[in-house]
PAZAPA-4460 file (N, C-alpha, C; in steps of 0.05 Angstrom, whole numbers, plus 32768, in hexadecimal, padded with zeros to 4 digits):
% residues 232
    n_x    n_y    n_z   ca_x   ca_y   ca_z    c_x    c_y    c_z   seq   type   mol
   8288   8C53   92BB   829E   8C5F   92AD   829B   8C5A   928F     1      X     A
   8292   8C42   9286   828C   8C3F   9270   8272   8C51   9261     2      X     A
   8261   8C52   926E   824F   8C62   926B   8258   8C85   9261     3      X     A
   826F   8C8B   9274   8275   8CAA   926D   8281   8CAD   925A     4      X     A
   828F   8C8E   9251   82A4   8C8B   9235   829C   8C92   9225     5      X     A
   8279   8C7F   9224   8276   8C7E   920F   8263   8C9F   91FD     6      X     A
   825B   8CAC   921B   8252   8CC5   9213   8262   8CD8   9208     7      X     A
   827F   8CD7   9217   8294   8CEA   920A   82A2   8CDA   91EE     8      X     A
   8294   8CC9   91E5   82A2   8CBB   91C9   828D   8CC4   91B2     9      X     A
   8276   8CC1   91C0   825D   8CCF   91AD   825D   8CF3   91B4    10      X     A
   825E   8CF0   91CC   825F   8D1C   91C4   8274   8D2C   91B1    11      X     A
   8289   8D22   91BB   82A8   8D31   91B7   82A5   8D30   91A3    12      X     A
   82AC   8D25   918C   82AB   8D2E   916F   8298   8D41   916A    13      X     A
   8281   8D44   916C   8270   8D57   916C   8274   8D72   9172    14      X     A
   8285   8D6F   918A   828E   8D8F   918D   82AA   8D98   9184    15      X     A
   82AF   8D85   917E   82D3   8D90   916E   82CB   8DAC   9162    16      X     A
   82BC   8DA7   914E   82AB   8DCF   9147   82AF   8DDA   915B    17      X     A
   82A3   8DE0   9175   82A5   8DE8   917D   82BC   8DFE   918D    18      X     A
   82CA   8DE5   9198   82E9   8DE8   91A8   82F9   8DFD   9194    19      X     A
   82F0   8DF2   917B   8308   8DFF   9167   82FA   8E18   915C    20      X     A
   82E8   8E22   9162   82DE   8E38   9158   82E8   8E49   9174    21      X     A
   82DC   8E3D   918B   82DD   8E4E   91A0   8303   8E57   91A5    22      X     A
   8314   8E3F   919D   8331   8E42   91A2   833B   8E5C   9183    23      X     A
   832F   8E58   9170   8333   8E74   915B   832A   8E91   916A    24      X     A
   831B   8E98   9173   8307   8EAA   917E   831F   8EB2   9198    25      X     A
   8322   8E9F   91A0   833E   8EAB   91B6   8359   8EB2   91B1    26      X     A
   8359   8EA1   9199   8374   8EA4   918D   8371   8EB9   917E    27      X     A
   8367   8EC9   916D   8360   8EDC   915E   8356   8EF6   9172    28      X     A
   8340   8EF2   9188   833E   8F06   9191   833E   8F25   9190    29      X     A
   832B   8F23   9187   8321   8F43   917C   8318   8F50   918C    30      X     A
   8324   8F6C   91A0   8317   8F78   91B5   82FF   8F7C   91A4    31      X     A
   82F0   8F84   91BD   82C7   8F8B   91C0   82C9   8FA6   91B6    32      X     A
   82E2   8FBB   91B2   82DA   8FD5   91AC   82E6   8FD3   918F    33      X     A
   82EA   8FBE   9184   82F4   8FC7   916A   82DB   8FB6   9157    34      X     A
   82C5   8FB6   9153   82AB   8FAE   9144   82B0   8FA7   9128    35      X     A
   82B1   8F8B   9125   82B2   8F82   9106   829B   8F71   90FD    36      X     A
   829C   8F6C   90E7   8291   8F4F   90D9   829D   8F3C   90E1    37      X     A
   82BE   8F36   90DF   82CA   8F22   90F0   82C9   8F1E   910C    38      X     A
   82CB   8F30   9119   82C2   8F29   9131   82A6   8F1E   9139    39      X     A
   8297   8F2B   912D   8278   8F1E   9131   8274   8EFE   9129    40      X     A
   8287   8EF9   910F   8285   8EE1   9108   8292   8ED6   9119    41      X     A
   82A6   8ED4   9126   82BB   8ECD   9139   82AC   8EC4   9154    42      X     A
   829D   8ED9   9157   828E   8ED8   9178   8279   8EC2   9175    43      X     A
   8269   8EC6   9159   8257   8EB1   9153   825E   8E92   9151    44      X     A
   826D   8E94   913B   8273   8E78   9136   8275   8E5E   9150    45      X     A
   827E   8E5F   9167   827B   8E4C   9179   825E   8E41   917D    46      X     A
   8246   8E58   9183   8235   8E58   9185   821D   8E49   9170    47      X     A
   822A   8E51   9155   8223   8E41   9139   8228   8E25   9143    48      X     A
   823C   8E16   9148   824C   8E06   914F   823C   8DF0   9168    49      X     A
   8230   8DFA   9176   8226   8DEF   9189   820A   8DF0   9178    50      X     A
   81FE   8E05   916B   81E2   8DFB   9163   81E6   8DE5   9155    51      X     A
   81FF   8DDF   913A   8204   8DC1   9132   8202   8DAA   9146    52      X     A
   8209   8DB0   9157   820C   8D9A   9169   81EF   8D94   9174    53      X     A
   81E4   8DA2   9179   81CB   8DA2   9185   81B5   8D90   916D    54      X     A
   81B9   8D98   9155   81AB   8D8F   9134   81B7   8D70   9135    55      X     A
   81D4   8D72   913C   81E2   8D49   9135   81D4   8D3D   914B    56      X     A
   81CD   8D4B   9162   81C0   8D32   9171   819D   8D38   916B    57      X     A
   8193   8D3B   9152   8180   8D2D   914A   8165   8D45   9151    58      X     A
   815D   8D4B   9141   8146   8D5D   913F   812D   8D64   9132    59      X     A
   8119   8D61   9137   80F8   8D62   9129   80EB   8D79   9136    60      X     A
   80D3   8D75   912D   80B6   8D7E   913A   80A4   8D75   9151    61      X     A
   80AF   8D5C   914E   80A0   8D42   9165   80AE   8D52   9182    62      X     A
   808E   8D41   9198   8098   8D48   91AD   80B8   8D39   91BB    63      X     A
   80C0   8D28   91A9   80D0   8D20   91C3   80F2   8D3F   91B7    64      X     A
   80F5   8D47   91A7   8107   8D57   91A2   80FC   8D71   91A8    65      X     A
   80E8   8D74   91C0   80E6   8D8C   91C7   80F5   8D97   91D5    66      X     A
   8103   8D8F   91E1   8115   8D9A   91EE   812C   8DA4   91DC    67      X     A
   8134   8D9D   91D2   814F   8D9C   91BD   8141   8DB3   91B2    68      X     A
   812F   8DB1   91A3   8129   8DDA   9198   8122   8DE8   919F    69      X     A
   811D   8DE7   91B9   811E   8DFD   91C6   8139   8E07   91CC    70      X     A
   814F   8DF5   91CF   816A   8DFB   91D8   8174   8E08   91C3    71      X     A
   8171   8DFE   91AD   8179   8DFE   918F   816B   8E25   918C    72      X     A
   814E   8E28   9194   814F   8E44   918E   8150   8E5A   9198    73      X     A
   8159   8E4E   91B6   816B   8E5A   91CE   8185   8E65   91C0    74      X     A
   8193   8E4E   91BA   81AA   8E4E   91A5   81AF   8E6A   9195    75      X     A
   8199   8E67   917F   8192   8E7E   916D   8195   8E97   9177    76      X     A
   8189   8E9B   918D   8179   8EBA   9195   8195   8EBE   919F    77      X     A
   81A5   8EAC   91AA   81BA   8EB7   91BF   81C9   8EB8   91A8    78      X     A
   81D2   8EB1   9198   81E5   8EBD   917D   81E0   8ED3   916D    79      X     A
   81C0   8EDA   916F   81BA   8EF2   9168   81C7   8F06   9179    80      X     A
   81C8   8F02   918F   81D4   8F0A   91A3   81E8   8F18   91AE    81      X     A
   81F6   8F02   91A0   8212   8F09   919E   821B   8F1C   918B    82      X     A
   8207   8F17   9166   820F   8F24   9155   820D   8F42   9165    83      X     A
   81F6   8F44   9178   81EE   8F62   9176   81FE   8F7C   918B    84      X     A
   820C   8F61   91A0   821D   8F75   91AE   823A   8F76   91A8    85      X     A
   8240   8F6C   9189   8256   8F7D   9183   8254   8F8E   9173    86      X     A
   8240   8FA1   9175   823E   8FB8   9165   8232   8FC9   9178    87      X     A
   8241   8FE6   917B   8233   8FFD   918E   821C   9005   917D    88      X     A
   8209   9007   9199   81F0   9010   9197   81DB   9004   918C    89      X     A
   81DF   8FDC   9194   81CF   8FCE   9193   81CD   8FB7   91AB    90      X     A
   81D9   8FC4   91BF   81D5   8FAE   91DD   81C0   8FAA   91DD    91      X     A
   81AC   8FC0   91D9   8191   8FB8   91EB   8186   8FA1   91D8    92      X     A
   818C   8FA0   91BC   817C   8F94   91AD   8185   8F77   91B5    93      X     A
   819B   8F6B   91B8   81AD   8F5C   91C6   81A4   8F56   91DB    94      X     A
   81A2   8F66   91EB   8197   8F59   91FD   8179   8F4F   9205    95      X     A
   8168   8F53   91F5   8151   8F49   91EE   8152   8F2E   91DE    96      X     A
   8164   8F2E   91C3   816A   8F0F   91BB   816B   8F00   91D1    97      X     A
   817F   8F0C   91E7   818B   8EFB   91F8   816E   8EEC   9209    98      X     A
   8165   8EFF   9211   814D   8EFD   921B   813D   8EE2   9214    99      X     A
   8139   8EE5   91FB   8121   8ECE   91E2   8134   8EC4   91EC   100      X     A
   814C   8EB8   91F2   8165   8EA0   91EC   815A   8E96   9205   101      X     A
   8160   8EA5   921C   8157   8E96   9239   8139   8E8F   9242   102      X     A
   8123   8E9D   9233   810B   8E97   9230   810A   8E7B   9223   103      X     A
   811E   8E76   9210   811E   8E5E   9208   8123   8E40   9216   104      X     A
   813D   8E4A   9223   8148   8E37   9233   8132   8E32   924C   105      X     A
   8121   8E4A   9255   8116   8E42   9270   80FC   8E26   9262   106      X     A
   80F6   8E2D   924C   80DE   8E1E   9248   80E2   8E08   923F   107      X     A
   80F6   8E09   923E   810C   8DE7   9238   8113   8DD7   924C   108      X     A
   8125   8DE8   9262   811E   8DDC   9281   8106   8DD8   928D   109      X     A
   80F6   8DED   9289   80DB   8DE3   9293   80D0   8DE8   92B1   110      X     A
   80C5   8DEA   92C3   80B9   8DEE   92D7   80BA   8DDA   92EF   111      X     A
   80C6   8DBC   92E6   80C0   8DAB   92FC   80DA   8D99   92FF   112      X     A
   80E8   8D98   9311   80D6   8DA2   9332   80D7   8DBF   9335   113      X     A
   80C4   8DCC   9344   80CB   8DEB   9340   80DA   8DF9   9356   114      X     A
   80DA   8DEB   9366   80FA   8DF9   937E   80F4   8E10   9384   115      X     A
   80DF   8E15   938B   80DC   8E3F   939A   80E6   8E4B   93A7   116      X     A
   80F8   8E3A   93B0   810C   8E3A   93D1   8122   8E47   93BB   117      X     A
   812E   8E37   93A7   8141   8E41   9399   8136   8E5F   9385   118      X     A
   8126   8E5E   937B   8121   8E6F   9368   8121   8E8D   9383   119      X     A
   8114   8E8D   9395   810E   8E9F   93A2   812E   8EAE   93AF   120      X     A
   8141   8E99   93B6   815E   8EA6   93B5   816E   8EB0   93A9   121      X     A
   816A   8EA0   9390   816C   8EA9   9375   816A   8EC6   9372   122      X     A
   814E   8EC8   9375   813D   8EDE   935F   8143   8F06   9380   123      X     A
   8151   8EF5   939C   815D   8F08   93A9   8171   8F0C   93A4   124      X     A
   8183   8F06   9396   819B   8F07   9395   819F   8F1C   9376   125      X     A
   8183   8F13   936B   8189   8F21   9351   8181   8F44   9352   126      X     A
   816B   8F40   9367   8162   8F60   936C   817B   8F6D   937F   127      X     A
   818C   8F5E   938E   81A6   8F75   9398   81B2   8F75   9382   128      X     A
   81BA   8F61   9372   81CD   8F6C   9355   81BE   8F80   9345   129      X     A
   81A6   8F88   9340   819C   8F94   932A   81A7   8FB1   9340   130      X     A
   819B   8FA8   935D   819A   8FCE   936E   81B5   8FD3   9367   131      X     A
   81C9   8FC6   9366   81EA   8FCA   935D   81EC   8FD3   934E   132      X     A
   81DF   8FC8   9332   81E0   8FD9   9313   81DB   8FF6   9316   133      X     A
   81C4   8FF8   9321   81B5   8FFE   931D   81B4   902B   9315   134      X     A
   81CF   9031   932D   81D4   904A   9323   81E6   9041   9303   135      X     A
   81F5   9032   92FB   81FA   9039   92DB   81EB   9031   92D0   136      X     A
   81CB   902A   92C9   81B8   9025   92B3   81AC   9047   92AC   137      X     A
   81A8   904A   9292   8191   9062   9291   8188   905B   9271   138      X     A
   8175   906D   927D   815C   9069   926D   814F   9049   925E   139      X     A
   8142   9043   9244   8142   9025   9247   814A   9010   9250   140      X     A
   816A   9013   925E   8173   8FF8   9264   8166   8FF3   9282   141      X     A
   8164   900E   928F   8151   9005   92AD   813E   8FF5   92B2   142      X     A
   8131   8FF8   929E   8117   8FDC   929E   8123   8FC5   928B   143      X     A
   812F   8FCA   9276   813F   8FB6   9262   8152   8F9C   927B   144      X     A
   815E   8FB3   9285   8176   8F98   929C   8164   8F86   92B1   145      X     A
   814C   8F95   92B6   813A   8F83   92CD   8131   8F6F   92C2   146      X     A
   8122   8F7A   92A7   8113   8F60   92A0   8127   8F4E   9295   147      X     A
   813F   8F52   928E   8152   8F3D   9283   8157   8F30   9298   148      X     A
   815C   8F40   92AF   816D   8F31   92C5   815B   8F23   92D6   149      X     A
   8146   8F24   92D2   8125   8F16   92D8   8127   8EF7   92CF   150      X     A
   812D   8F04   92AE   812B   8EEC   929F   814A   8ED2   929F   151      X     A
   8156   8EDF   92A1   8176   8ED1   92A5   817A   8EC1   92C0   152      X     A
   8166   8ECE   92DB   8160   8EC6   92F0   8155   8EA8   92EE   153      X     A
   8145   8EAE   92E2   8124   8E93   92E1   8135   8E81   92D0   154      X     A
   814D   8E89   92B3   8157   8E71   92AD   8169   8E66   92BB   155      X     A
   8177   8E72   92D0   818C   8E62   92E2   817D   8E5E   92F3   156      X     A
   8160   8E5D   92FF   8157   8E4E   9315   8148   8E34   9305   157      X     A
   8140   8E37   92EE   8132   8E1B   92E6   814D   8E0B   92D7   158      X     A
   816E   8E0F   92D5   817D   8E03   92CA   817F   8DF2   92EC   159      X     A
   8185   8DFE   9305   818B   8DF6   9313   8176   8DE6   9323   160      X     A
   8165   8DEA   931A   8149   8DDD   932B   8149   8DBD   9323   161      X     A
   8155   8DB6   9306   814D   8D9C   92F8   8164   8D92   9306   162      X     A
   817A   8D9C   9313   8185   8D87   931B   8184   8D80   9336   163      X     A
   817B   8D60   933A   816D   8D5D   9357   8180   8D4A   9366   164      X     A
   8195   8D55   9376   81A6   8D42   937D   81A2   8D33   9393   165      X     A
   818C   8D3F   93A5   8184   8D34   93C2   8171   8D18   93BB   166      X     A
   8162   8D1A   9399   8153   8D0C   939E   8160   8CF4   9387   167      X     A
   817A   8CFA   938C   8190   8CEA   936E   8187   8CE5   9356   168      X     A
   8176   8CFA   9349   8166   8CFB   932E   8170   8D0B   9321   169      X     A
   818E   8D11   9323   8197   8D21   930B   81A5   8D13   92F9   170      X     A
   81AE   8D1D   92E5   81B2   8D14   92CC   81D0   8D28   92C6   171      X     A
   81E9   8D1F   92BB   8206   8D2E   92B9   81FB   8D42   92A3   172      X     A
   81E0   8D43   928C   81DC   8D51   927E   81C5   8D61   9288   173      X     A
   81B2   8D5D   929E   81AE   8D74   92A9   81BF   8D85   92BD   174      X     A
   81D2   8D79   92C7   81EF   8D82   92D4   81F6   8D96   92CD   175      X     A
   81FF   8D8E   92AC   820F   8DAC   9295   81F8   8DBE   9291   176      X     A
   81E0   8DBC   928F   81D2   8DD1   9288   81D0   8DE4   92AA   177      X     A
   81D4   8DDE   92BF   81D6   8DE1   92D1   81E6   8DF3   92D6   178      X     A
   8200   8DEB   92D2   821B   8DF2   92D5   8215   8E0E   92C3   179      X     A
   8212   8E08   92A0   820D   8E1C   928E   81FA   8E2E   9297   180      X     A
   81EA   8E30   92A7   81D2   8E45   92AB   81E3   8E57   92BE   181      X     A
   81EF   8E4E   92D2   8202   8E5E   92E8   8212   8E6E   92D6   182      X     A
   8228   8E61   92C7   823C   8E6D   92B6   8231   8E84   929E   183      X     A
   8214   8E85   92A0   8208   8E99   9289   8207   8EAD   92A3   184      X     A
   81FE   8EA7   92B9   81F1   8EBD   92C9   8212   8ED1   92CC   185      X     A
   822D   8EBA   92D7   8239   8ECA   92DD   8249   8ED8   92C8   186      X     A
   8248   8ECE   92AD   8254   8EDD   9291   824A   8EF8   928E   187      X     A
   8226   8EFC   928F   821E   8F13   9290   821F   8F20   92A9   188      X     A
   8225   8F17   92C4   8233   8F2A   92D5   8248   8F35   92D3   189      X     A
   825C   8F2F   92C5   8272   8F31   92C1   826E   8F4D   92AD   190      X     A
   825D   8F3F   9294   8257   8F5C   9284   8252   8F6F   9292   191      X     A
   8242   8F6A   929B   8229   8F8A   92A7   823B   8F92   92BB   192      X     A
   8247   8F88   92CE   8265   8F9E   92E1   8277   8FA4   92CE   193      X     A
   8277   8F9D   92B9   828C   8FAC   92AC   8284   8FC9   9298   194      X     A
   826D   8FC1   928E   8257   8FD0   9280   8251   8FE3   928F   195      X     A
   824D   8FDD   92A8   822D   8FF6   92B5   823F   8FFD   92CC   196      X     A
   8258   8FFB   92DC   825C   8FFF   92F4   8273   8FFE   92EE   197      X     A
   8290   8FEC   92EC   82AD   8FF0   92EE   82BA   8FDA   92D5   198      X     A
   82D3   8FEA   92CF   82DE   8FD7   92C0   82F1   8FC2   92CA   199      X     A
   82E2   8FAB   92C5   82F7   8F8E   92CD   8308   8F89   92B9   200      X     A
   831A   8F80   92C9   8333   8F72   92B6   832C   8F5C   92A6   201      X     A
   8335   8F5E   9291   832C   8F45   9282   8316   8F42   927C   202      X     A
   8304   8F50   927D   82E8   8F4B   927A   82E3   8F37   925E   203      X     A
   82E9   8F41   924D   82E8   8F34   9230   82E8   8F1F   9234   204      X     A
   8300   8F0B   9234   830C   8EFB   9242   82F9   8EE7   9254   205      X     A
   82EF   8EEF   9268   82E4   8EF1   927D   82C2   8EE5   9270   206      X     A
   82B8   8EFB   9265   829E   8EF3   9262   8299   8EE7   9248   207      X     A
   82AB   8EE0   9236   82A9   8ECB   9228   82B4   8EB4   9226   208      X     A
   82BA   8EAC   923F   82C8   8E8C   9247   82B6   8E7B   9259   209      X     A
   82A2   8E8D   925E   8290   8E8E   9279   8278   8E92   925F   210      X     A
   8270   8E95   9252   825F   8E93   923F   825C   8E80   9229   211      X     A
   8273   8E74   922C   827A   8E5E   9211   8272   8E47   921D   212      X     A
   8278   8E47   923C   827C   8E32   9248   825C   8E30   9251   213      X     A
   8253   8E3B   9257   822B   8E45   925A   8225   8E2F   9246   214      X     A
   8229   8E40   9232   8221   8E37   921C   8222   8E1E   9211   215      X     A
   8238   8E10   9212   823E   8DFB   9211   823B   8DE6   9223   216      X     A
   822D   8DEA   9240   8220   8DDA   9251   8204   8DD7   924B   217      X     A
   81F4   8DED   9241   81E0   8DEA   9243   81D9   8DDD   921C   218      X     A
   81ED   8DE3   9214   81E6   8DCF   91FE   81EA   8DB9   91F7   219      X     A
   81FD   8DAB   9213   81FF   8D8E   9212   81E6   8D7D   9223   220      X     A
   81D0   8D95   922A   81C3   8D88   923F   81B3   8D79   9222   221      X     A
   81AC   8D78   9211   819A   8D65   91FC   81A0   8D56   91F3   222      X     A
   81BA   8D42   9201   81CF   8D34   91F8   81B8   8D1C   9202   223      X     A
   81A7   8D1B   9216   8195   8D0A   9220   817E   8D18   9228   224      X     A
   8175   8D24   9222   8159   8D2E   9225   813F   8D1B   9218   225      X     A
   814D   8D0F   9200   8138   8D08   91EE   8131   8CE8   9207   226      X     A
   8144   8CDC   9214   8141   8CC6   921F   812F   8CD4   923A   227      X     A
   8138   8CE2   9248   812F   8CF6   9253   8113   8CF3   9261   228      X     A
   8110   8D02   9245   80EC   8D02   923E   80DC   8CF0   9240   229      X     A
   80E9   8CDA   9234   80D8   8CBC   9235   80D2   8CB7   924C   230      X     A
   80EC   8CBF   925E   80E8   8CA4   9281   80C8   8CBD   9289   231      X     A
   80D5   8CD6   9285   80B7   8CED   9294   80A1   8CE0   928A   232      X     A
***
């Protein structure tokens, strides 16, 4: 118990940025069809917020902070990201940032243990969702949504792979990145049924509470990575 104290006494200040960017952004709330500078800054700023956080717990070139920049330029690409899908007639570009973002995160999680059992249920589950999309995609996004949803796949099977509970080798900060890889998969499901097939309620709402929260799991996973590394 002391132990969790003392992590939420050293995290929490750190993300106050955060909370309070993401609590403006709700409070202000700018629908997705009305395209600003404020809103882009709005949508961003949390995301800024967590790359701080990611920089206060300590960052170089050396191997032991490899992990942390990769998260850190995960970070980036997915705020590019963000900038790009509040403006019509730049999803796709968006969703390619997004892309580099989860290319990032997978090579940060890493490959081991590699769980094929999981990746392989995974990676079925993603080909009935894409056949679902699949009559509202046309033209570039038909190969654009596969390989994203390829790639969005492989980062929620290697977020979920590191955590090994049978063999009691997980860690509460591979946990959140865990948790955060699920909550990305289901934020952009949330998009794309609303995007490519029917309109949900709340969507807005919806897929940015479920994306903050992604986000913010998988960027507390470098809260111990650097110790991490050492025991590997």
């Amino acid at each position: 118990m002391n132990a969790v104290a003392q992590v939420v006494k050293s995290v929490g200040p750190k993300l106050v940025p955060f909370f309070k960017t993401v609590t403006i952004y709700f409070v202000v709330f700018l629908p997705y069809n009305l395209p600003s500078v404020l809103s882009t800054i709005l949508k961003c700023l949390p995301i800024l917020s967590l790359m701080l956080f990611v920089l206060l717990h300590g960052m170089s070139l050396g191997d032991e902070y490899k992990y942390s920049r990769r998260i850190l330029v995960g970070l980036i690409f997915c705020c590019l990201g963000d900038a790009f899908l509040i403006w019509p007639g730049y999803f796709e570009a968006g969703m390619l940032a997004f892309a580099i973002g989860h290319i990032n995160y997978i090579l940060a999680f890493g490959f081991k243990p590699l769980n094929l059992t999981l990746g392989a249920c995974l990676y079925a589950i993603s080909v009935m969702g894409i056949a679902y999309l699949m009559s509202g995609l046309h033209g570039i996004l038909v190969p654009g949504v596969i390989i994203y949803t390829f790639i969005l796949t492989t980062m929620m099977w290697r977020a979920i792979a590191r955590v090994q509970f049978f063999e009691d080798l997980w860690t509460w900060s591979k946990l959140c990145s865990c948790v955060g890889g699920i909550l990305f998969v289901l934020s952009d499901l949330i998009l794309g049924l609303d995007r490519f097939k029917f309109s949900v309620d709340y969507s807005q709402a919806l897929v940015m509470s479920t994306y903050y929260a992604a986000q913010l799991g998988i960027a507390l996973s470098v809260v111990d990575a650097k110790s991490q590394r050492k025991v590997e």
